[in-house]
N, C-alpha and C positions, 0 to 999 in steps of 0.2 A: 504494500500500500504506500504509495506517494500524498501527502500533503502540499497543499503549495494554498497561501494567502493572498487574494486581490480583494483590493478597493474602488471602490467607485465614489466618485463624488457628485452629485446633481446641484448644482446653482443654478436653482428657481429663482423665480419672480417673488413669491412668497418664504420662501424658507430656503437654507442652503442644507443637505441631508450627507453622510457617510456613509456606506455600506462596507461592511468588511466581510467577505465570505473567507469560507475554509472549501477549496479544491480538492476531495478527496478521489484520488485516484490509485482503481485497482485493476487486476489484470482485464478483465474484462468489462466494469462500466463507471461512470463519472459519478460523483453526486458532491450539486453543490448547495452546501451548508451554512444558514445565515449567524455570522459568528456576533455582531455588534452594529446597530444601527443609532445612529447620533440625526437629532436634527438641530440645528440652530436657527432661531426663528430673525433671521437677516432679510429685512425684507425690500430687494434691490428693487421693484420692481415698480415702489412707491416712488423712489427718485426719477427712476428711469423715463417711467410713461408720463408725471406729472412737470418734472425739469429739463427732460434731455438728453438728462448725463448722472452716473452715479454721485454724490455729493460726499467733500472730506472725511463726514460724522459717518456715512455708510460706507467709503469704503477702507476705514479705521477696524470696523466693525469685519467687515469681509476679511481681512487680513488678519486681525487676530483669530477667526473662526479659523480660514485657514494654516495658521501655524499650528491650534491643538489639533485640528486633522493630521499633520504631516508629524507631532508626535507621538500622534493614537497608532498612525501606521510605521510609525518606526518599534511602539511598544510590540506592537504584536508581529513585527517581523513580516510585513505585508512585501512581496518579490514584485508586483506590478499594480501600477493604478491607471484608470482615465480621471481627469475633470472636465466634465460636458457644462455648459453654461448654454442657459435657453432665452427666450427671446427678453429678459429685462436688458440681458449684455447685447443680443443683437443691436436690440435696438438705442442702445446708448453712445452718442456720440464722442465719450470718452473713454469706450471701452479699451483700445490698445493700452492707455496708459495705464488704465487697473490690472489688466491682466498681465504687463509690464512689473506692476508695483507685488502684484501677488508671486511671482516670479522670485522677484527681486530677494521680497523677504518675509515669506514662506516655503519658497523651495519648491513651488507647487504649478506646473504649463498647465491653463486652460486654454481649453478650446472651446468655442464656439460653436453649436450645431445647428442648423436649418430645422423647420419643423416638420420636412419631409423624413428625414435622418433619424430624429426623436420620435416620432410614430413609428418607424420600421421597428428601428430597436424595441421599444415597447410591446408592439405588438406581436412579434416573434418570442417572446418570453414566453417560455411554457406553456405558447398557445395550446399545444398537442392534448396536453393534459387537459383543460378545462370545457375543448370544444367539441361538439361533434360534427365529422366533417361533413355528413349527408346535409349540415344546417348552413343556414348564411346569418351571418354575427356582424352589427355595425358596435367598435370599439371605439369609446368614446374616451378621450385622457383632458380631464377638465387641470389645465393649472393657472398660474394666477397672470400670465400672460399671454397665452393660447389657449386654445384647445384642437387637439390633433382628432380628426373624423376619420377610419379606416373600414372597410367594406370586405370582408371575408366571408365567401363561399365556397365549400365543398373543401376547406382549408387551403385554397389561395387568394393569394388580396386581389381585390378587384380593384379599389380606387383608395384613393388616399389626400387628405386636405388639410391643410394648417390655417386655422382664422384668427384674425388679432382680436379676439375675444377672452377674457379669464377675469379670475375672482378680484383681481386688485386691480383692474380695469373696469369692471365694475361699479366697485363701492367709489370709483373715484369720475363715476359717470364718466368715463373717457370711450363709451361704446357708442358708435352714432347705430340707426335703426336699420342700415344700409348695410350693415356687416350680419345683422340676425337674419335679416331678407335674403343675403346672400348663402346663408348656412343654412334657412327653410330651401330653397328650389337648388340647392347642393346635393341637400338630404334627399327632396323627394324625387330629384330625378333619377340618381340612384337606385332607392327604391323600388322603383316603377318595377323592377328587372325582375324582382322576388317577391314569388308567394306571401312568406312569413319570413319576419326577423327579429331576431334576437339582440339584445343585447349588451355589450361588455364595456364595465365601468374601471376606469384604475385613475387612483390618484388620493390625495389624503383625507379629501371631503366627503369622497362615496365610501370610503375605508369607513369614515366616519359615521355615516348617515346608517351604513351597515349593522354594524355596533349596536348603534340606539333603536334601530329595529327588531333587536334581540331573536333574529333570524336565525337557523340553524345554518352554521357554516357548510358551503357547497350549493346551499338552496339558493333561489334568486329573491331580489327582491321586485316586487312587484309593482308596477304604474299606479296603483291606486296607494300602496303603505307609503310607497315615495311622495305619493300629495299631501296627506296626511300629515307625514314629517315634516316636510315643505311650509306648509298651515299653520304648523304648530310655533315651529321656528322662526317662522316672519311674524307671526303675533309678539312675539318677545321683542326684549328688547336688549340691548348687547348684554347689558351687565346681567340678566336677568337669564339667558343662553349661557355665561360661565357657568355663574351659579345653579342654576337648576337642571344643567346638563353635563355639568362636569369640564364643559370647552377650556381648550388652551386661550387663551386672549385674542395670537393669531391666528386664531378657528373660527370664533364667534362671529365676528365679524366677512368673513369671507366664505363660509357653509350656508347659507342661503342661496347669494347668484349660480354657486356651484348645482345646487339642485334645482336651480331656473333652467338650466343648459341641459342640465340629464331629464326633465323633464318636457323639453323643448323637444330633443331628440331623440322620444320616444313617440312624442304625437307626432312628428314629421317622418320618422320611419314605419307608423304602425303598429313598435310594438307594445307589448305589454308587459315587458319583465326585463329587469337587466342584473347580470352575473356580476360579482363582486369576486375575482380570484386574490386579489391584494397583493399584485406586482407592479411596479409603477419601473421608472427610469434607470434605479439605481443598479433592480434585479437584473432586468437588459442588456445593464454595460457589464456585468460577472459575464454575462454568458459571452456577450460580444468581442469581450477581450477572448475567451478561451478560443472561442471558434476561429478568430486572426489566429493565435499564439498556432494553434493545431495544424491551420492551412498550411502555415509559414513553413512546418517541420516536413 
């Protein structure tokens, strides 16, 4: 049996996350093992979409996250990592110099990925296991600067979309009604093609919503428990969503639009239930580094 440690780093819009898996490899099959997951609630994506550009106070903030990342991964003896940065750096017009400074003094290359890039990854994560392939699955990755639409039938992708819509664009009214229009006749054109669809949720708010649905894991949750939740959550009000549901601060506030969008895109797809497997970006880049690392050999 071979061991071997990768990291992956996600610098979201809302939160910046670590994953550190354990590589266990044996003669005959892989299995990869979630050893430590960190999130640090940095949330670039308030500067980003509101200024322009990441500001001093955030990316202080970014740079000290990432130095206890780089010695979380020296603690555990981590052999390879990515850092993937989504659209809050895209779209930051000062992004070389942050990722320049992260560099600098952290010790740490980011890169930058498209939202074509971050869908694939995402939704090639342990699709195998969750779906069936006789079915057609629209995969929905709601984050706080995109959200990634993906179209799987018969387990291959059909289409694939990145729109400038997510949770901290949202709450910061920065969505004109031009981008929902264009994600309704995205969606149902789409659509059109299939009987019935299903579909798959990944990301921290439907992780969430999952939870509070006190759902048996594996089972889907349903179009109607999700309105319900939806109702429940928009009647409160922030402080009142910590408190009485347990939310992180930077949850409270951004689990509502998220369940506007999975419920958008389920009336625009038709269906009525959507799967919660709880793999999101970070799971992705484990796999995606392994499968380069393999090719390579």
């Amino acid at each position: 049996m071979k061991l071997k440690k990768f990291a992956a780093i996600d610098i979201g819009s809302n939160a910046i996350r670590i994953l550190i898996a354990n590589i266990i490899q044996t003669d005959h099959d892989v299995v990869f093992q979630k050893n430590s997951l960190i999130r640090s609630p940095v949330r670039l994506g308030e500067d980003s979409f509101t200024l322009g550009e990441i500001s001093p106070k955030s990316l202080k903030r970014f740079v000290k996250t990432m130095k206890a990342f780089k010695l979380l991964m020296n603690i555990h003896g981590v052999s390879k990592y990515k850092a993937y940065a989504t659209s809050a750096l895209r779209e930051a017009n000062n992004s070389s110099h942050v990722i320049n400074m992260v560099k600098k003094k952290a010790g740490i290359k980011v890169e930058i990925i498209d939202g074509i890039k971050e869908a694939e990854i995402i939704s090639n994560n342990k699709i195998s296991e969750f779906i069936n392939t006789q079915k057609t699955f629209l995969f929905v990755d709601v984050g706080g600067g995109s959200t990634e639409f993906t179209f799987i039938s018969e387990g291959i992708h059909v289409a694939s979309k990145s729109f400038k819509i997510g949770t901290v664009r949202l709450i910061n009214n920065l969505v004109d009604d031009r981008v929902w229009i264009g994600i309704e006749n995205w969606i149902k054109k789409n659509s059109k093609k299939f009987q019935k669809i299903t579909l798959m949720g990944s990301g921290g708010n439907i992780n969430k919503l999952f939870k509070l649905s006190n759902i048996k894991e594996g089972k889907p949750l349903s179009k109607i428990k999700l309105s319900q939740l939806f109702k429940l959550l928009e009647e409160l009000n922030y402080e009142e969503r910590v408190l009485k549901f347990d939310l992180n601060p930077d949850r409270a506030d951004v689990i509502v639009p998220a369940a506007r969008i999975y419920l958008k895109a389920l009336e625009w797809s038709g269906g009525q239930k959507i799967y919660v497997p709880r793999f999101g970006l970070s799971d992705g880049m484990i796999k995606y580094m392994y499968k380069n690392l393999k090719n390579r050999r």
